[in-house]
N, C-alpha and C positions, 0 to 999 in steps of 0.2 A: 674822714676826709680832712685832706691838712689845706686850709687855703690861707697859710700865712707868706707872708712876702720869702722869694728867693731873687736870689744875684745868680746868674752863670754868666761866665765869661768865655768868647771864644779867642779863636789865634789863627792864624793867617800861615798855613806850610809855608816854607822856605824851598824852594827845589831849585836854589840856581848852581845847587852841586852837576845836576843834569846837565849833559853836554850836548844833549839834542834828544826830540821825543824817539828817538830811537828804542826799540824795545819797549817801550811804558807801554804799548799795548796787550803784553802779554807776561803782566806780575801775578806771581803763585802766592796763594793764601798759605797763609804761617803763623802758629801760635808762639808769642813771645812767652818766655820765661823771665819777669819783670823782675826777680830776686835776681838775676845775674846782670842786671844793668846797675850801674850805679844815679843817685837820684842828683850827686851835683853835674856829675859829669853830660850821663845822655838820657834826662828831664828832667833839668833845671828850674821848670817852669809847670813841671806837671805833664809832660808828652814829651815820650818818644821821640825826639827828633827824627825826619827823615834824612837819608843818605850816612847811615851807621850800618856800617858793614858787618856781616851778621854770619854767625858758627854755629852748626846744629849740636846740640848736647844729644849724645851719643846714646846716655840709659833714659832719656825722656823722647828724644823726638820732636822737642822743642826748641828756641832758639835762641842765642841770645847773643850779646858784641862778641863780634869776632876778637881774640887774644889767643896771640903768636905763645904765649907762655900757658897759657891753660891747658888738662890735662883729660878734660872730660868731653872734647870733639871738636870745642869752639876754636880750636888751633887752629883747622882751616877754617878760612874764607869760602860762604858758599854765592854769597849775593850781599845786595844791596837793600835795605829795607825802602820801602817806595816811598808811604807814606805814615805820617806824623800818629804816634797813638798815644789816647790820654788814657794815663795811667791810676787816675785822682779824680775819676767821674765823682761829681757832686758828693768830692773831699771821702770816699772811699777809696782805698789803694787798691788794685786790684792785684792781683799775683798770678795773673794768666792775660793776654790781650792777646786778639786776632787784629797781625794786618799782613801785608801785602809786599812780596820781595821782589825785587828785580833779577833775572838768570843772565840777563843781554842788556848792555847799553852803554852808552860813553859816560865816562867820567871827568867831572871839575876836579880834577885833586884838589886842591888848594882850598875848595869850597865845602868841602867834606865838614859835617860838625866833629868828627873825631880822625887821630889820621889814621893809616894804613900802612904799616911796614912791607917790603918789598918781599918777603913771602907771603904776606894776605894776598898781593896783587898776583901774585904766580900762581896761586890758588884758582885763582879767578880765570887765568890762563886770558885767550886773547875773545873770549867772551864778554869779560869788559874791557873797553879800552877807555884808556886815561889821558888826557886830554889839557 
């Protein structure tokens, strides 16, 4: 039994990429693949940001940021990741996280923690719209 002193720290999502709760009702479970994120870019802080536009990899099933230049599925845009996941649980990395995607919703472009080139959004067709 360990009863020595811990610190955990939490964090407050950010969602004002959201354009209205339009579609938050109905976000599909998705396993992230944490090695295809990078750790300054999308968790800087140790989590996932949410509203990082997200690519299925093709030979896993998994998912990770969407890039227009990648070569392994993430090229398309399939959604939106909903909500924030920490990747650095009580300072283990982890190399798999389950969260939560958006199919349907409006978008803050401008609000986005990463952006979007205009065939990620084609991708997404008029399922999201951007705002």
């Amino acid at each position: 039994m360990d009863l020595s002193f811990k610190t955990e720290s939490f964090t407050q999502d950010r969602r004002d990429w959201l354009g209205s709760a339009h579609g938050t009702d109905a976000p599909v479970s998705v396993t992230l693949d944490v090695s295809k994120f990078t750790a300054g870019i999308h968790y800087p802080d140790g989590y996932i940001k949410s509203g990082i536009p997200l690519g299925k990899v093709t030979a896993t099933g998994q998912y990770g940021p969407y890039d227009g230049a990648a070569t392994d599925g993430r090229e398309t845009c399939v959604g939106v990741l909903f909500t924030a996941q920490d990747v650095n649980a009580r300072g283990v990395t982890s190399i798999k996280v389950v969260g939560s995607m958006l199919l349907h919703c409006f978008i803050r472009e401008a609000k986005l923690p990463v952006p979007i080139d205009a065939a990620g959004k084609a991708d997404l067709g008029a399922r999201v719209v951007f705002v």
